[in-house]
C-alpha positions in Angstrom: -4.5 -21.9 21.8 -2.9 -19.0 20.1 -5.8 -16.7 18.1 -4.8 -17.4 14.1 -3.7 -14.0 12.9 -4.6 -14.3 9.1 -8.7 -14.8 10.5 -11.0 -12.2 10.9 -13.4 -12.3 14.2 -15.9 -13.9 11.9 -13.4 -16.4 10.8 -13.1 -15.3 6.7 -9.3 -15.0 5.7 -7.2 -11.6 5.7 -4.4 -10.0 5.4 -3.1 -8.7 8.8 -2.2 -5.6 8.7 1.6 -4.8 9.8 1.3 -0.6 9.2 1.6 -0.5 13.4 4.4 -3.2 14.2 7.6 -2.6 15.3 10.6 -2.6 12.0 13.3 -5.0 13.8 15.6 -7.5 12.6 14.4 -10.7 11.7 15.9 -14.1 10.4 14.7 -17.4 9.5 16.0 -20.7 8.7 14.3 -23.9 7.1 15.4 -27.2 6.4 14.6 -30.4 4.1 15.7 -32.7 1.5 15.7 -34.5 -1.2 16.0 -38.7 -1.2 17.4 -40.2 -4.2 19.2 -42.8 -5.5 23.0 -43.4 -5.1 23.6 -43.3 -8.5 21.8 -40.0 -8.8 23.6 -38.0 -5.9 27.1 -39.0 -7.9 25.9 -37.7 -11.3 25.1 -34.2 -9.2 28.2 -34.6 -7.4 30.3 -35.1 -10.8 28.2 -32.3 -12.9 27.5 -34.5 -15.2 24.0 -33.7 -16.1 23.5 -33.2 -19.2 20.7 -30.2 -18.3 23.5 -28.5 -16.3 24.9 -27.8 -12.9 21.8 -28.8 -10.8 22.6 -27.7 -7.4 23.1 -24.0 -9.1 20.1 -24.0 -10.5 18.3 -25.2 -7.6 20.3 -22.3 -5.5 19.3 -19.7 -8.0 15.4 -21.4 -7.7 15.5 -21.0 -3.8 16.7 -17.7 -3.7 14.3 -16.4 -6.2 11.4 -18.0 -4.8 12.4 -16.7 -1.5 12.0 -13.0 -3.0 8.3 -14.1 -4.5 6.8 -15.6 -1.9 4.4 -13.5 -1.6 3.3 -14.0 -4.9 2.9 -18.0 -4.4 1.1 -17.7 -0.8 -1.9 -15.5 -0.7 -1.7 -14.0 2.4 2.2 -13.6 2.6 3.2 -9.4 2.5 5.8 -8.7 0.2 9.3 -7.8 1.3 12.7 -6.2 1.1 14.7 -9.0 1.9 18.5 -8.2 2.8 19.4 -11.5 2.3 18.8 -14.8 1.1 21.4 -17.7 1.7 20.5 -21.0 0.1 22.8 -24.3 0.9 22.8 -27.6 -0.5 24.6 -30.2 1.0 25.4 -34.0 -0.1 25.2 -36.6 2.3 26.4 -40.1 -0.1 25.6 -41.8 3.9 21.6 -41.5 3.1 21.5 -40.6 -0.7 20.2 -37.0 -0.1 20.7 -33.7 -1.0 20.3 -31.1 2.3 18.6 -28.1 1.9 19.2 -24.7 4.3 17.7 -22.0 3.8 18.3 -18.2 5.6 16.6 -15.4 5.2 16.9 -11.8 6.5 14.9 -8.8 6.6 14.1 -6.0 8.2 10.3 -5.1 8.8 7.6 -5.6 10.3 6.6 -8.9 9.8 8.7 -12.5 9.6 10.2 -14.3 7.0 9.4 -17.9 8.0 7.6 -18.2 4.6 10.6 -17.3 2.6 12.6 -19.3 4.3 10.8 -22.7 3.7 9.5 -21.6 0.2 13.1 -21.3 -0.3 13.7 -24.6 0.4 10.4 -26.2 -0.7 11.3 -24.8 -4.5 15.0 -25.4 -4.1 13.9 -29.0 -4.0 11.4 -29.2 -6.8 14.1 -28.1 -8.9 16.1 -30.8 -8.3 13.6 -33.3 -8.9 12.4 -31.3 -11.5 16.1 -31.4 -13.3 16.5 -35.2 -12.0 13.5 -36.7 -12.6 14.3 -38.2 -16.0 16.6 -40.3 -14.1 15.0 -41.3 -11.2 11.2 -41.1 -10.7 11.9 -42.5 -7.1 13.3 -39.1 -5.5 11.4 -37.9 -2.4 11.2 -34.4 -1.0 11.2 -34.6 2.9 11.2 -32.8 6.2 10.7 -29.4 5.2 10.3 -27.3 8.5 11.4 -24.8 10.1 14.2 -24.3 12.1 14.9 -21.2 14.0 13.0 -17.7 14.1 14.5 -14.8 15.5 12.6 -11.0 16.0 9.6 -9.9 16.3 6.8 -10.2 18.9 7.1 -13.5 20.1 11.0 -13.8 20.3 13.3 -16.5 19.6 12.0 -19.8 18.3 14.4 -22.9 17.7 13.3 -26.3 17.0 13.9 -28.5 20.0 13.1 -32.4 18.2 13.8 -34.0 14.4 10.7 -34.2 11.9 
């Protein structure tokens, strides 16, 4: 089993400390989505919330998040992201809303976190904006999908969640 970097040799929680580590490229992308009834995937579709444009908002909320994780999980460093690329996709076959979110930086450390805060937020907002609606929605499969840089390589997710 792989040590867990963010533990000290007596097991109390740190932050690890990325001063000596290599800057190289590194990119991340998460996935999930939000469940919801038929009838609330066509009001998004036809913009007609009366609160606004909700797959905007829930854009703008991914992206944003993505540059503040490290304020929302303790251990997380901050960084100088070069990119953040949220998508939100319709699928009327299942009644969801698909979430993607890529992130870029390059540093010393990876932006796994950003990625799937991106996403986990991004969703919470559209509940959040839909929820008057339909208490029913469900957030699911938030994971992630690919990693690329750093010390342990390339990562891509071989099976569904």
């Amino acid at each position: 089993m792989t040590k867990l970097t963010h533990l000290d040799s007596e097991g109390n929680a740190h932050m690890v400390d990325v001063g000596d580590k290599p800057s190289t490229q590194r990119i991340a992308v998460a996935t999930g989505e939000v469940l919801m009834a038929a009838s609330t995937l066509q009001m998004i579709a036809s913009g007609g919330h009366k609160k606004g444009d909700v797959l905007t908002v829930a854009r703008i909320a991914g992206i944003q998040a993505a540059k503040n994780c490290w304020q929302l999980i303790p251990l997380c460093h901050p960084l100088m992201l070069t990119s953040v690329d949220v998508t939100l996709e319709l699928d009327a076959a299942i009644s969801r809303v698909k979430i993607t979110a890529k992130c870029k930086v390059q540093g010393p450390t990876g932006v796994e976190m950003e990625a799937l805060t991106a996403v986990a937020v991004a969703a919470l907002t559209i509940y959040d904006m839909c929820k008057a609606v339909d208490k029913e929605m469900s957030i699911a499969g938030i994971c992630l999908q690919e990693k690329r840089g750093g010390r342990s390589g390339h990562y891509q997710r071989t099976g569904s969640v």
